[in-house]
N, C-alpha and C positions, 0 to 999 in steps of 0.2 A: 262429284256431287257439288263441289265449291264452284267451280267453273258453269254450272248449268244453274245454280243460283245467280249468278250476277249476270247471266243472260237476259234470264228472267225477270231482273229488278225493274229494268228499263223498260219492258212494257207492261209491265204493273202500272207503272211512270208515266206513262204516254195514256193507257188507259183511264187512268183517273182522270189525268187533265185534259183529254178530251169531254169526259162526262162533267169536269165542270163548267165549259166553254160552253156544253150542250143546255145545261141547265139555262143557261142567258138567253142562247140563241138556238131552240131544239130542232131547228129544220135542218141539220145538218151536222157531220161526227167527219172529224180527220181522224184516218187511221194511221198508223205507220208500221209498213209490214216489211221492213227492213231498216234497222238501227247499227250502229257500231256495240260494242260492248260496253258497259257501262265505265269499265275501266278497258283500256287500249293500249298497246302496244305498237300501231303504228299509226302514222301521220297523215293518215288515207280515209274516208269515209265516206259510205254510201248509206243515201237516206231513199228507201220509197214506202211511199203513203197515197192513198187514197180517200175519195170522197163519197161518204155515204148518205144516202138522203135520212132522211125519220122514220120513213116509210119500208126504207130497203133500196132507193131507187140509186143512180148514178147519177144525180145532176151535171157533173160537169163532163160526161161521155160525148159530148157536142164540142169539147174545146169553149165553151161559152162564158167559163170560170173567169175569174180575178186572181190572181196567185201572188201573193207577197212573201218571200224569204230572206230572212236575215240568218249572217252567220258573227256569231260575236258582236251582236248591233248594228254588223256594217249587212245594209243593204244590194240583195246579189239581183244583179238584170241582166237576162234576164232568170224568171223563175222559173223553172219546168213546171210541168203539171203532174208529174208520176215519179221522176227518176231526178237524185242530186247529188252528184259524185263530187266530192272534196277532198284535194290535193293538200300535200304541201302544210301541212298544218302544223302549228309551234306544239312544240312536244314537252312534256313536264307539267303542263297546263292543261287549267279544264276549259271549255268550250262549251258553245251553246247554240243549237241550229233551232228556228224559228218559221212556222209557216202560216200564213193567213190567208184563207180562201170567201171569196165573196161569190155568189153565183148569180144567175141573171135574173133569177127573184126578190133578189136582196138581202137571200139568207149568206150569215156569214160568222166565222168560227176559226179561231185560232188555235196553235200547239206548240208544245216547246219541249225539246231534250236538250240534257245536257251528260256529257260524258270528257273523264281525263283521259287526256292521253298518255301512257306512263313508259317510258322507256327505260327507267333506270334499274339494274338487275338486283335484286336481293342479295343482300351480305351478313357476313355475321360477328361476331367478336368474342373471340376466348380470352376468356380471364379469370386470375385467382388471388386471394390474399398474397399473396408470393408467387416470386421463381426462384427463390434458391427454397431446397430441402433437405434436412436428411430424415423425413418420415418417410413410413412404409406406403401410405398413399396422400395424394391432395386431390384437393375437389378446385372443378373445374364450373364458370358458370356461361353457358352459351347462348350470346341474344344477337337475335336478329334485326336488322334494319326495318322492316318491315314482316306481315306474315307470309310464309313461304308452303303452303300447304299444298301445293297441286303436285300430280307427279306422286301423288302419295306423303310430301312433306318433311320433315327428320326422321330418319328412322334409325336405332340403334335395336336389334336383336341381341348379339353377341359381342364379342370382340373380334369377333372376324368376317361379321354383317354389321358395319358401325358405320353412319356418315361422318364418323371423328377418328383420324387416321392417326396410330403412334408408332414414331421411328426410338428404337433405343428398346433397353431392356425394361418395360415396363409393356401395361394393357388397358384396355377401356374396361371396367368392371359394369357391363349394361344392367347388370340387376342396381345398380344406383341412381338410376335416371330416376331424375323426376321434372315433371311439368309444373316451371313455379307460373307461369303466362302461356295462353296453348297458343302453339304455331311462332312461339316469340322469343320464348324464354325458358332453357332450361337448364340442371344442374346434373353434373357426374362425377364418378372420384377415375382415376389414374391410380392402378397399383404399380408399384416402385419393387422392383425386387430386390430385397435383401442381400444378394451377392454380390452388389455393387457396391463402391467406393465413391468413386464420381464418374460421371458421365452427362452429355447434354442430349435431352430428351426433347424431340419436335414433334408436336401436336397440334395439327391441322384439320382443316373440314373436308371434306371431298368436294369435289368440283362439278357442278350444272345438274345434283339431284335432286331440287325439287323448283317450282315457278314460283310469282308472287300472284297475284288476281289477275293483272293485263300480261301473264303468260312470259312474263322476263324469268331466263333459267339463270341460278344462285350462280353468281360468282366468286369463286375462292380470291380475298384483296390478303396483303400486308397483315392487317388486323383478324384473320382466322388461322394467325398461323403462331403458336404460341411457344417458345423455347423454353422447355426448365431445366432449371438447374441443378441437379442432382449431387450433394457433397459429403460424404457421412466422414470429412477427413477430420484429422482433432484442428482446433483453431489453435493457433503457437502466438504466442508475443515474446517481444526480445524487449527487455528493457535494459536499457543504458542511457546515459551520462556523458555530456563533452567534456567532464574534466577526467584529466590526463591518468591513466593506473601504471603501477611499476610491480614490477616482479621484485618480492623480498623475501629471503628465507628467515625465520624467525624460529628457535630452536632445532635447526636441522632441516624445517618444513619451509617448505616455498608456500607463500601464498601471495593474493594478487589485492594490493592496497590502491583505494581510488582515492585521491586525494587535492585539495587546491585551496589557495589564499585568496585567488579573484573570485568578488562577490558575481561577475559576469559569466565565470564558467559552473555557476548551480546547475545548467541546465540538461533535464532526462527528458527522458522521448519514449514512446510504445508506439513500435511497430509491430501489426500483423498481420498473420500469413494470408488472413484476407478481410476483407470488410467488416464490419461490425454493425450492427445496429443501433449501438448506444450513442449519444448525444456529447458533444465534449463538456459539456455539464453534467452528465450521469456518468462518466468516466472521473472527470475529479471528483466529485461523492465517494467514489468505488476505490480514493487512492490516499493512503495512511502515513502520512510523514511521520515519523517520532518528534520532532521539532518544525515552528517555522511556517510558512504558510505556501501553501501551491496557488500557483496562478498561470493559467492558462496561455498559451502564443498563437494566437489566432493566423498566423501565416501559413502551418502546416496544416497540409489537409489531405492530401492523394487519394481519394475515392475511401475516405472514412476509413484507412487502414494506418494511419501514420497520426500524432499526435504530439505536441512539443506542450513543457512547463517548465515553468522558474522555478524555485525558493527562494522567498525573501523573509524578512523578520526574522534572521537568525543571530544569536548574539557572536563572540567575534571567533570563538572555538566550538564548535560541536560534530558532535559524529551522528551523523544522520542515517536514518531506516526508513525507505519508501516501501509501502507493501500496497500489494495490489489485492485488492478482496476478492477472493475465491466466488466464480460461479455470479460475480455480477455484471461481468460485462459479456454478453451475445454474440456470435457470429450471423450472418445474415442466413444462413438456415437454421438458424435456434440454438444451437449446441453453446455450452458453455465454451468461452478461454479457458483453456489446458491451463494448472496453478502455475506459479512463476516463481522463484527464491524474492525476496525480497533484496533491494538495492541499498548496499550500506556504504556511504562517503562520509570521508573527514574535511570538513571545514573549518580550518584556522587559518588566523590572520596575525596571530602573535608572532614574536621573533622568539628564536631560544635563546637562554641567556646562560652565561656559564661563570664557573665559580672554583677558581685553582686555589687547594688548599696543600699542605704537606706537613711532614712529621718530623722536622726537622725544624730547633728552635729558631728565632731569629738573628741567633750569632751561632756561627756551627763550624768548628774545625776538620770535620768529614766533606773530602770534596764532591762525596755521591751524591748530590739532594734530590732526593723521593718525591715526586709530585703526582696528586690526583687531579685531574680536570672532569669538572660534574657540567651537565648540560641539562636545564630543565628538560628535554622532553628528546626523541632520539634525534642524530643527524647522520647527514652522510655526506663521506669525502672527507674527513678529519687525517690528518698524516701528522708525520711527524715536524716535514716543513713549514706546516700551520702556526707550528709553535715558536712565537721569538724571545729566546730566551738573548737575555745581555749577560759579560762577564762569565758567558760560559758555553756550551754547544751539548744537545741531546743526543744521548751514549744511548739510550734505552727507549723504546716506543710500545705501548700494548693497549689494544683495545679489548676491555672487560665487557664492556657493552655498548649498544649503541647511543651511551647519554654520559659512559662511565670510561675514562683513559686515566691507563699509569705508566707514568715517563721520568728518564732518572736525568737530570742535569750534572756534568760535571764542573766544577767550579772552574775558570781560571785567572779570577781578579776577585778582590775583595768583593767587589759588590755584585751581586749574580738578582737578576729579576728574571721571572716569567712571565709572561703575556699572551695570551690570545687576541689579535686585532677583529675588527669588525668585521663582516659581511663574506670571511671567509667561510663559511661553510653555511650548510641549508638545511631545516627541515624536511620532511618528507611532503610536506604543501610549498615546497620554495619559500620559507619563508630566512632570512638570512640572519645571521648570531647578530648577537649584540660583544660592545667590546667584553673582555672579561676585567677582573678585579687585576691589579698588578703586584704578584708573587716578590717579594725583596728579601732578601735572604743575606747576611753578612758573613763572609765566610773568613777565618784568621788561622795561615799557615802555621802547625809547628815544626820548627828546625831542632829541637834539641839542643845539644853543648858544641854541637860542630858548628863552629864560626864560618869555618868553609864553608856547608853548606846555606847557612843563613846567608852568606856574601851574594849568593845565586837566586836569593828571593828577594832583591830589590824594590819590587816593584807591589808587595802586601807588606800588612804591617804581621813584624811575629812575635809570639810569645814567646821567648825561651830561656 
């Protein structure tokens, strides 16, 4: 019915602008009893027309006419009188064929068609809010280049009468069509079956079922061929920290301490198992330091799945808690980030500093001398060769705890000191002691009444 309309346009067309031409000059009507289609498909066109008197008569059946024809303005010689076949003609483009008849009375009357030549084939284009899912269906909206209604047009019956074809576990559900534009534009859902995980779903047009006006059948391009992404998987983040963790057992129990002194190693990261939606500004919104301030590293990026931050503004000791807010950051089919433990690091930059005391007076004829060494905060790697005592050498080593040591010095000069030197040992952020206090202890052998044996302590002073 659309094709036998646009037949018809043109000599509608032709008819009126004959009877205007007539109303000027009534002695005479060009008819044209042969046109191309208003709209065309090829590059070829045949014009015949005839000359009618007022009367009915033929004036120009003598050959006796005037005949003037233009095609696009440009002047053709010569003119025929009946029949005008044209080659060759630029395609995409409208045109315009032109004829002027004068007869040997002087009656005289002109005509004009115009028609495009259209070569190019109807296409269409699927598209949706999205390609990644994990709903049970998405809608789908399909527009065409142009309107493609011959041939019958788009037709969708069923899911298995549908000119929208789907590979994967899913179906065209046809009771959702609708016509938002007719022959142009229209909308359907896609059901996603539930027993899938992920899968990639392609949905395409069929190929050459319906024309445009000048008779071009649809060609399936690139853009009618639409891949979704089907993902119902959970979305995972790993969050971690470039500073260094060590394995510590702390009452029996192992556990895993992340720790550091350089303000350059604050830096965490959240990687996920796939893209994300959210914005690296709607991702720090969504991220809860306990102290200190996050600030974003715009270098990381990898397809919206990777994300680097700092902390900075933190004073010189703190143990830090990143948490990530439950359910605020998206995966690129919707689903919520699976929750994550929250991130706890210790940042110190202090040294420990330590502090040898003992129970034992400052003059003491016991050559055992008891010493405690206290450590503001714990370290590790303390020994007993740490310790330099003078005036005497350590008999006894014990670690009470890891901030708490008891070691026994035995004397063997009057003056007996203990010391811990500098930078021997480290906290659990490397960070290195400080010297400790210097232990001096006077120790004064007793000999008794035996001159003998006093004779053999030369070298203290003794009581006896």
């Amino acid at each position: 019915m659309d094709d036998f309309w646009l037949v018809i346009v043109p000599l509608l067309y032709m008819s009126l602008t004959a009877m205007v031409a007539s109303a000027k000059s009534p002695g005479i009507l060009i008819h044209f009893d042969q046109v191309p289609p208003y709209h065309s498909r090829f590059s070829r066109a045949t014009f015949n027309y005839s000359v009618i008197g007022s009367n009915g008569s033929y004036p120009c059946s003598k050959n006796d006419c005037s005949f003037i024809c233009e095609v696009d303005g440009h002047s053709l010689v010569p003119c025929p009188a009946d029949v005008v076949v044209l080659k060759k003609l630029t395609v995409n483009h409208w045109h315009q064929f032109g004829v002027n008849v004068t007869t040997a009375d002087g009656d005289s009357n002109s005509s004009v068609y115009k028609w495009f030549i259209d070569t190019i084939p109807p296409t269409a284009t699927i598209s949706s809010n999205t390609s990644y899912t994990n709903a049970e269906k998405i809608a789908l909206e399909l527009t065409f280049s142009e309107a493609c209604a011959g041939n019958g047009g788009f037709k969708c019956f069923n899911s298995s009468h549908c000119d929208v074809t789907v590979s994967g576990r899913a179906h065209v559900d046809a009771s959702s069509l609708r016509i938002i534009k007719h022959s142009i534009k229209y909308s359907l859902d896609i059901i996603l079956s539930l027993k899938v995980t992920y899968e990639l779903i392609v949905i395409k047009m069929a190929n050459r079922f319906c024309t445009d006006r000048a008779g071009n059948r649809f060609t399936r391009t690139s853009g009618s061929i639409f891949t979704l992404h089907l993902d119902r998987r959970p979305v995972q983040v790993d969050l971690w920290t470039s500073a260094p963790s060590y394995e510590l057992e702390f009452d029996g129990i192992p556990r895993t301490v992340t720790a550091t002194n350089r303000i350059e190693e604050l830096k965490f990261f959240l990687d996920f198992s796939t893209p994300i939606t959210n914005s690296t500004e709607q991702i720090l919104n969504a991220l809860h330091p306990s102290s200190g301030l996050i600030v974003p590293i715009h270098s990381r990026g990898h397809g919206n799945r990777s994300f680097a931050f700092v902390l900075k503004n933190l004073s010189r000791t703190e143990i830090i808690t990143i948490e990530l807010e439950d359910g605020s950051v998206l995966g690129r089919t919707g689903a919520p980030v699976s929750p994550i433990a929250p991130l706890t690091l210790l940042y110190d930059s202090t040294e420990p500093s330590v502090w040898i005391t003992t129970s034992s007076n400052g003059v003491t004829r016991d050559p055992y001398i008891d010493c405690l060494i206290h450590f503001t905060k714990p370290i590790f790697g303390f020994k007993a060769s740490t310790v330099e005592a003078g005036g005497g050498f350590v008999i006894r080593f014990e670690e009470i705890s890891k901030a708490l040591y008891s070691l026994t010095v035995l004397a063997e000069s009057q003056n007996v000191s203990v010391i811990v030197p500098a930078g021997k040992v480290s906290d659990i952020s490397g960070n290195l002691n400080s010297v400790s206090n210097q232990l001096e202890v006077k120790h004064f052998h007793v000999c008794g009444n035996n001159s003998n044996i006093c004779s053999s302590c030369v070298s203290l002073i003794f009581v006896c």
